[in-house]
Each structure stands twice: as C-alpha cells, then as structure tokens.
TORKEKOL-960390 format. One line per 5 residues: number of its first residue (from 1); their letters; for each residue x, y, z of C-alpha. Coordinates in nm, 4 decimals. Layout:
N
NUM = a = X Y Z | ... .
//
This chain:
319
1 = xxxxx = 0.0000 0.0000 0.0000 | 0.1244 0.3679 -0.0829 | -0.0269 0.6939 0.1218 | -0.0608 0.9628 -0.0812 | 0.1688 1.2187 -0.0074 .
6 = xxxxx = -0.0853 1.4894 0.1233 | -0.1639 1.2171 0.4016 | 0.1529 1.1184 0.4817 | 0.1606 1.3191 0.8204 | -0.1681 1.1686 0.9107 .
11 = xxxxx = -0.0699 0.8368 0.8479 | 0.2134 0.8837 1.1279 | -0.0103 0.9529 1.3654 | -0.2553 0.7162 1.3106 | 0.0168 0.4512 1.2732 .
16 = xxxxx = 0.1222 0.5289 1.6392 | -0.1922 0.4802 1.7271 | -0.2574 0.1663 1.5603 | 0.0596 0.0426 1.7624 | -0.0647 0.1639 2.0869 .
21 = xxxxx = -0.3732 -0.0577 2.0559 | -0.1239 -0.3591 1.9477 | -0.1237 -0.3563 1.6045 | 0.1656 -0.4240 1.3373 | 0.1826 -0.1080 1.1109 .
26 = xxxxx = 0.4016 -0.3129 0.8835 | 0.1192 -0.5226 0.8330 | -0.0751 -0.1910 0.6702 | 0.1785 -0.1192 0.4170 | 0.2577 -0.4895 0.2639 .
31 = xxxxx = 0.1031 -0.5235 -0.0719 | 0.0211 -0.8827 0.0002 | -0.1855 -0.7841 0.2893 | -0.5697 -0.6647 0.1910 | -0.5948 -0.3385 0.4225 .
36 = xxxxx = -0.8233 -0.0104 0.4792 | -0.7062 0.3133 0.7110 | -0.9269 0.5452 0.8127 | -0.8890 0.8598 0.9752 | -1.2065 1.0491 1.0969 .
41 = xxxxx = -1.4319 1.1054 0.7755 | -1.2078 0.9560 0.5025 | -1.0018 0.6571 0.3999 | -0.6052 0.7432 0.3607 | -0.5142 0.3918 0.2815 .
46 = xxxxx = -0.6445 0.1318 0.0775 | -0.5406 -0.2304 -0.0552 | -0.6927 -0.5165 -0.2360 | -0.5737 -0.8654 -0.3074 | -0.6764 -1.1543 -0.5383 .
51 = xxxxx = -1.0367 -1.2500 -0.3886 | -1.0834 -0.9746 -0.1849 | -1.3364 -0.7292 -0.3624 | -1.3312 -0.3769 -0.1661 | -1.5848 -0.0709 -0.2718 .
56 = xxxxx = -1.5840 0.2595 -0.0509 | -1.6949 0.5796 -0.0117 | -1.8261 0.8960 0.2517 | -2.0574 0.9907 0.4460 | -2.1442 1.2295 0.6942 .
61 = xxxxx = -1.8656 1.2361 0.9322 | -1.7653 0.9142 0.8607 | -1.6782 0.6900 0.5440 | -1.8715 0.2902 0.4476 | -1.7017 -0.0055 0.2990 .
66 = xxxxx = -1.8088 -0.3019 0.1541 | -1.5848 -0.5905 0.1387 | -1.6631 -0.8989 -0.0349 | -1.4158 -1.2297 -0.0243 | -1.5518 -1.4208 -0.3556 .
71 = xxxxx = -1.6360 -1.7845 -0.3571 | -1.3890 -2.0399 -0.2478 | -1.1161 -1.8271 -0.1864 | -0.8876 -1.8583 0.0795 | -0.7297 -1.5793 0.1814 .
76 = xxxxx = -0.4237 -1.6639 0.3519 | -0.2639 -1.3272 0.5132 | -0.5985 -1.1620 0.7383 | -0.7483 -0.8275 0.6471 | -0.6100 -0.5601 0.8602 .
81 = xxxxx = -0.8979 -0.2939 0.9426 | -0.7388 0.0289 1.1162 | -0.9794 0.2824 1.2357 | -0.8473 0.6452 1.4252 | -0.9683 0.9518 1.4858 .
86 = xxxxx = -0.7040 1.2521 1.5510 | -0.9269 1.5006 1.6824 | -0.9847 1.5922 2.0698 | -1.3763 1.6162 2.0123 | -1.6088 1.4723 1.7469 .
91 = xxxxx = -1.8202 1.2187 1.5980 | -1.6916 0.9406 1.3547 | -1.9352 0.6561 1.2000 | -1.8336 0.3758 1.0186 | -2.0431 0.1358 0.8408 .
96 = xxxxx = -1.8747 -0.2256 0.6799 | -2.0812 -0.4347 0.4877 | -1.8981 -0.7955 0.4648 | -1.9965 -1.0770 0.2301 | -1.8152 -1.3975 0.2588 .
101 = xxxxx = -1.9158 -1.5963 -0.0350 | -2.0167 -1.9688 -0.0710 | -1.6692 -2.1865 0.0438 | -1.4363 -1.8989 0.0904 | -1.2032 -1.8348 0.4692 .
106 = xxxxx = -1.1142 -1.5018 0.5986 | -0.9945 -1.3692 0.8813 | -1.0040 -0.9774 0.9923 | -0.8168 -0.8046 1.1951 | -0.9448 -0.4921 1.3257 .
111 = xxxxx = -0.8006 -0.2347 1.5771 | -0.9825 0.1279 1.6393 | -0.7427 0.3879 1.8547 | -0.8721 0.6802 2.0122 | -0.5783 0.8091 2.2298 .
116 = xxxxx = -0.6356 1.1639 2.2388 | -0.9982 1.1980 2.2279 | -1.1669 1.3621 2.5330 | -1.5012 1.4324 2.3583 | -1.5719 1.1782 2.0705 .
121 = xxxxx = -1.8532 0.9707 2.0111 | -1.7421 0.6631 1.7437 | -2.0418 0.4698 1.5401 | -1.9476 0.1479 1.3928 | -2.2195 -0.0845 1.2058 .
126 = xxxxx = -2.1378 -0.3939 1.0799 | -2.3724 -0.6437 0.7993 | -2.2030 -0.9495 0.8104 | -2.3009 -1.2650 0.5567 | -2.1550 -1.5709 0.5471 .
131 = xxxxx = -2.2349 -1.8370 0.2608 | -2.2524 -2.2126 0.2739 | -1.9638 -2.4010 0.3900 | -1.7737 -2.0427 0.4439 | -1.5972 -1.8785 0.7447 .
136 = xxxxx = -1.4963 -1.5554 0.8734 | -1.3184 -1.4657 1.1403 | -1.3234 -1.1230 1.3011 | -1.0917 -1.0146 1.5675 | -1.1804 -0.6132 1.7274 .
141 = xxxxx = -0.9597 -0.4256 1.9475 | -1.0225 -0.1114 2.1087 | -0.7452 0.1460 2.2232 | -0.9459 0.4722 2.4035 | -0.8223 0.7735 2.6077 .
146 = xxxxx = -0.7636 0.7578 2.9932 | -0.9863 1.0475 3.0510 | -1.2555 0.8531 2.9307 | -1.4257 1.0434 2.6968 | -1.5008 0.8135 2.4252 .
151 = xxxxx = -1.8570 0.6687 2.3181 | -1.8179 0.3996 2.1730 | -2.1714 0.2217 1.9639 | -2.0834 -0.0880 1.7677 | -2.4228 -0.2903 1.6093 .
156 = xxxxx = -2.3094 -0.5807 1.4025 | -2.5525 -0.8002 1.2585 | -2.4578 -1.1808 1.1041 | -2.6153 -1.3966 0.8968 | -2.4751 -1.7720 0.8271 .
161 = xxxxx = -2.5839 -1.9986 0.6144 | -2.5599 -2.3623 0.5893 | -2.2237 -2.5201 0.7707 | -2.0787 -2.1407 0.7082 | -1.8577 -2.0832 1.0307 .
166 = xxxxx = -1.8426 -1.6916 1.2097 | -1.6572 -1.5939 1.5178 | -1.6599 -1.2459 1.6483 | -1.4757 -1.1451 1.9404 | -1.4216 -0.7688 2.1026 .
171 = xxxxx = -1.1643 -0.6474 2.3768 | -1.1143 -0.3164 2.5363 | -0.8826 -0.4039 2.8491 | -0.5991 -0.1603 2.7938 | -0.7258 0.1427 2.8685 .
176 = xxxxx = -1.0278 0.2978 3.0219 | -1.3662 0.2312 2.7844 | -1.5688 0.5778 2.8433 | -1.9245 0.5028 2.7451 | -2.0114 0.1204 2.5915 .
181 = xxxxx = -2.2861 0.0084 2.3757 | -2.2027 -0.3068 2.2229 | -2.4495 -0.5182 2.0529 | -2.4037 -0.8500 1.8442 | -2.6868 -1.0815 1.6844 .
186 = xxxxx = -2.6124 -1.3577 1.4768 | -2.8702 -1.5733 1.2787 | -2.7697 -1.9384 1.2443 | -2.8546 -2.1526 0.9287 | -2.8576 -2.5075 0.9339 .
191 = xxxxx = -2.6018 -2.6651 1.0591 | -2.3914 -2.3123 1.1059 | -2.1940 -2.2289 1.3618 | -2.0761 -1.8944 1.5420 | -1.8495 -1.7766 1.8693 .
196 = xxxxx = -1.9571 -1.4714 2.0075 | -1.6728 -1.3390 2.2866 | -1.6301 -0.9951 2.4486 | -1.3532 -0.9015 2.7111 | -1.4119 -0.5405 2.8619 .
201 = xxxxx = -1.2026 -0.3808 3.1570 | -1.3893 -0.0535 3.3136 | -1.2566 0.1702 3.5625 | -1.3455 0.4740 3.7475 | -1.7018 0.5912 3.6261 .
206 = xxxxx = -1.7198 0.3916 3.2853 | -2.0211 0.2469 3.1786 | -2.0231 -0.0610 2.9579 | -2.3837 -0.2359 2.7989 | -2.3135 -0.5595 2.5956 .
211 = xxxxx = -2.5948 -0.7996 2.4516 | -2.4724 -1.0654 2.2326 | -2.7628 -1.3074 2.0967 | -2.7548 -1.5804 1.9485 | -3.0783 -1.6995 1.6870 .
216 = xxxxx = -3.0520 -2.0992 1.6460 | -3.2827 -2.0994 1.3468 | -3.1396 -2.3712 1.0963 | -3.1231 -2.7700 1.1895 | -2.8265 -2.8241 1.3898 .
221 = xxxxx = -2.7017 -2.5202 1.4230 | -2.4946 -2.4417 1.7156 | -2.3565 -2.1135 1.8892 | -2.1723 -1.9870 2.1963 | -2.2143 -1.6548 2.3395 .
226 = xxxxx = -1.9222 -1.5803 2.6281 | -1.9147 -1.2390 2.8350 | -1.6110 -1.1501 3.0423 | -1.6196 -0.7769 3.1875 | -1.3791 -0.6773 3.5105 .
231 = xxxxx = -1.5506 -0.3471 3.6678 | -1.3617 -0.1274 3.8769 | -1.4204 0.2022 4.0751 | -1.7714 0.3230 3.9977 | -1.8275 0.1087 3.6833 .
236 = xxxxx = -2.1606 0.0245 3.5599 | -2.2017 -0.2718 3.3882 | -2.5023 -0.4349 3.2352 | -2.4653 -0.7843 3.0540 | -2.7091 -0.9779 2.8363 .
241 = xxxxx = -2.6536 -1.2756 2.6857 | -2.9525 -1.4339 2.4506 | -2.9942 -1.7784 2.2646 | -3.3034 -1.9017 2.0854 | -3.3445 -2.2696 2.0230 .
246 = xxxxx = -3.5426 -2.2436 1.7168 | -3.4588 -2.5359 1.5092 | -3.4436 -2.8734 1.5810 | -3.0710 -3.0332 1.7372 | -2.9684 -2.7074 1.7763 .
251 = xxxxx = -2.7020 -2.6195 2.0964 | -2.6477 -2.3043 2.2938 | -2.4340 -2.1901 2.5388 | -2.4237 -1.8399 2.6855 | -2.1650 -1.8049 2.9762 .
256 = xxxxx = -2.1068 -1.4583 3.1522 | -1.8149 -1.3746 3.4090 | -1.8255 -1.0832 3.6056 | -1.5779 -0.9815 3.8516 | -1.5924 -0.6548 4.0919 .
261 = xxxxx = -1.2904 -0.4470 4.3008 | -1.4523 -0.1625 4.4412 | -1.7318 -0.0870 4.6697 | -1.9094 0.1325 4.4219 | -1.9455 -0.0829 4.1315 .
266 = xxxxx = -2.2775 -0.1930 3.9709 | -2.2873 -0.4950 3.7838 | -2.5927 -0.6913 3.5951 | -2.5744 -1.0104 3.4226 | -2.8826 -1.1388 3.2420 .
271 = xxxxx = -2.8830 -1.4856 3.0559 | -3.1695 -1.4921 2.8604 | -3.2460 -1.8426 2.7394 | -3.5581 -1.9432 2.5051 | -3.6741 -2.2790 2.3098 .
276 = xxxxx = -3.9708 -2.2633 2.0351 | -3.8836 -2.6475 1.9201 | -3.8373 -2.9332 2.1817 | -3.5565 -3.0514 2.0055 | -3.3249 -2.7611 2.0623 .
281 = xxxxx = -3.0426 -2.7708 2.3736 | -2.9629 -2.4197 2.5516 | -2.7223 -2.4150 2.8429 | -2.5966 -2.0840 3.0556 | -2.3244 -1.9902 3.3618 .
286 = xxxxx = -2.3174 -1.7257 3.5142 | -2.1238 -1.5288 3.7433 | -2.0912 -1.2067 3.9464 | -1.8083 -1.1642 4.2498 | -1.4895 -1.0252 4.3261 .
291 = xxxxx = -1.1258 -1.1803 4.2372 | -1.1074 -1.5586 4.3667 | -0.9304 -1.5185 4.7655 | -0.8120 -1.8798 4.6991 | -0.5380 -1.7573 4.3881 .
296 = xxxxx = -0.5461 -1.3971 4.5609 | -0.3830 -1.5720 4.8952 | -0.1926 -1.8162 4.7080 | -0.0023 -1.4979 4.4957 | 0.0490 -1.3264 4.8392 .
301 = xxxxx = 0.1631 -1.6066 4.9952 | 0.4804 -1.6189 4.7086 | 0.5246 -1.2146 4.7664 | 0.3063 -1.0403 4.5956 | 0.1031 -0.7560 4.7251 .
306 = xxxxx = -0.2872 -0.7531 4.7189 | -0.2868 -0.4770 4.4226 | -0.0407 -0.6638 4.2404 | -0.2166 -1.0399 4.2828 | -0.5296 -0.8754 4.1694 .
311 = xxxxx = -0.3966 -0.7348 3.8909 | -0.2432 -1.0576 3.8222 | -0.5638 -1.2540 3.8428 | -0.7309 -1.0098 3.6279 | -0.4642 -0.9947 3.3463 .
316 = xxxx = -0.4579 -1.3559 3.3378 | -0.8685 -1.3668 3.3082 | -0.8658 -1.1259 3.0034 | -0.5879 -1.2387 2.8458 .
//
C-alpha cells in the first residue's frame, strides 16, 4: 500500500496509534496484505488482493465499505482494518458491509485507537453474511483515552448460512472504555456455527452495555455466546446474553463472568435463554463476584502484594 503524499503526516499519527492498541503497522503497508485506514471522515489507505473485492466511499462524518471475499477463496494473510480519529472532540461513524461468499475463509483483523480523544462519540455498524460451507473470522480491538471520553456504539448483525462458520470477538482491556454500547446478533442456518466473545475492563465511572444473541434458526445449528467484563471504581455494567433454540438439534451456550474491586461498582448479568422447538439444547453460567481469595492468597503467599495479585488474576482472566 502507498499513502498519498498529502496524508503522509496523518498516516504517522494514526500509525502510532494503531501500535498503541497492538497492532503491526508493517502489516498496513505490505502489498500482500488486503488493508483499509481510516482517519475520521475519510479513507487514507487502501489495498486489495486476489479474492478480496473492496468498494468505498463517505458519508457524513464518517466513510462505508463493503468488502466482499468471492467464492472459495482462501485468503491466507488476514485483512487488517485500522480505524483512528485525531481530533480531541467529534463524531466518527463507520459502516462495513462484509460478504463472505459460498466456500471462501477469511480472517479480519481490526483495531480502532482513540488516544487523544476527550469528547468523541465513534459509530461502527457492521452487515455481516456468510455463505454455505464459508468462514470468517473477526478479531476487534479497542485502544481509548484515559480520561474517558469516548462513546463507543458498535451494532453488528450476522447472517450464516448452511455449515458457514463466524466468530466475532471484542476487547477493550488496555485502557479505560468511556461510554459502551455493544451489541451483536447472529442468525444461524442449518447446521452453522458462530463464537460470540467480548472481554471489557472498566474503571473509574465507565459504563459498559453488551448484549450478544444468538438466533438458532437452521437444523443443527450451534452457537456460543461468552461475556467476560472486570468493573472497577464506579463502573456500571449491564450484561445480556440471549440464545433461541429455534430449530431442531440445535445447541447453545451463553456463559457470563463478572468480577468486581470496588465498593461502588454496579454490575448486571442477564442470561436470557428461550426454546420454540423441543428438540433444541440451551445451556448458561453465570457469574458475578470479586477476584477468587483462593489464587489472591496463594499470589500473596509467594510475595506479591494484594494490588499486584489482583492485577495478576485479572490480566490472566482477560488475556
């Protein structure tokens, strides 16, 4: 990939930020690596492989892509996605429309860095469909500003078809999240299958909302739904977790962790389990409490102070 010259001093500083949220910049400039960069309301960077269709365009304060991986293609390096917004205050929307046609494999990687926003609210919508026998793999990480003041809205809606294969995972551990809205519904064909995973870290007054559901509607299909949110400080937290047995031999499995250091925290969890055909199999944990005093006495007892076993514990649960 080349950046045009005029963005070339953009591109620096979105490339720092790309590598503050973990990712490999070197990754966004191979030409045998499919890529997008955008920065606020416009893409700076753009590549395409063999396979790998990509359209794009604006909108209003924000930019759309559709992606499209053609049939039985496998596309061997994954798609970077790198999302940034320079400003201090603003509003940035971004919608993807991803088609993942009949026998083809992807996997995305996505990271969206915010470091120096104090006042921006980011939008991202997501149409996701997967054809028969496919599967698509999409990774999102989150890198925000300590003084939380990011919003942060993400709606992504999937739709698999038959023996097509989808999992979606989110994380926002690294820094503080701001205001989370985080919503993920997937529609299972026969015989499909999808992982649904989030991993969110709040601290001081953060608020975080996640529902991830889960619609069992083909023969066979199965799907997991799995929740994991540490809340610190004042954090609100409220967790819902859906499956519908629909369809005959279908499985589902929701499972929400919750663990709480602080004694204003307020944490939800809601598993939300319901069967329209006998034949269907739904299953659910969950849990709210603080860090296990078992491993949190077992870490003291080898030196370790209370503040650092915790944050042990909790490193090694989002990791």
């Amino acid at each position: 990939m080349r950046i045009a010259p005029n963005y070339s001093k953009e591109f620096e500083k979105i490339a720092e930020a790309y590598e503050k949220s973990g990712g490999e910049v070197s990754k966004l400039l191979d030409k045998r690596v499919a890529s997008i960069i955008i920065s606020g309301d416009k893409i700076i960077g753009l590549n395409s492989v063999d396979g790998v269709e990509i359209e794009s365009g604006k909108l209003e304060k924000g930019v759309w892509a559709k992606i499209k991986i053609l049939k039985d293609k496998k596309i061997e390096m994954p798609i970077h996605l790198c999302t940034g917004f320079l400003g201090k205050e603003g509003e940035q929307r971004v919608d993807f429309d991803f088609t993942v046609e009949d026998g083809a494999n992807v996997k995305f990687v996505s990271h969206c860095s915010f470091p120096w926003s104090t006042k921006l609210t980011h939008k991202m919508f997501a149409t996701v469909r997967i054809g028969k026998g496919a599967t698509m793999i999409y990774e999102d990480a989150h890198f925000h500003s300590e003084n939380g003041g990011v919003t942060l809205i993400s709606d992504t809606h999937a739709v698999i078809e038959e023996k097509g294969r989808y999992k979606n995972s989110f994380e926002l551990i690294k820094t503080r999240v701001g205001e989370l809205k985080v919503r993920m519904d997937v529609d299972l064909k026969k015989d499909a299958i999808a992982e649904l995973n989030s991993k969110v870290r709040g601290k001081k007054n953060d608020e975080i909302s996640i529902v991830e559901s889960l619609g069992l509607n083909g023969e066979g299909s199965r799907g997991i739904a799995k929740s994991t949110v540490v809340a610190t400080d004042e954090t609100h937290a409220r967790i819902i977790n859906e499956a519908f047995g629909n369809a005959p031999y279908s499985k589902g499995h929701i499972e929400c962790t919750e663990i709480t250091k602080g004694d204003n925290v307020d944490v939800s969890t809601l598993p939300v389990l319901k069967v329209t055909n006998d034949l269907s199999e739904l299953t659910h944990e969950a849990s709210i409490g603080r860090v296990n005093s078992k491993q949190l006495n077992t870490l003291m007892a080898k030196g370790m102070s209370e503040e650092e076993a915790t944050e042990f514990i909790i490193k090694g649960l989002l990791g």
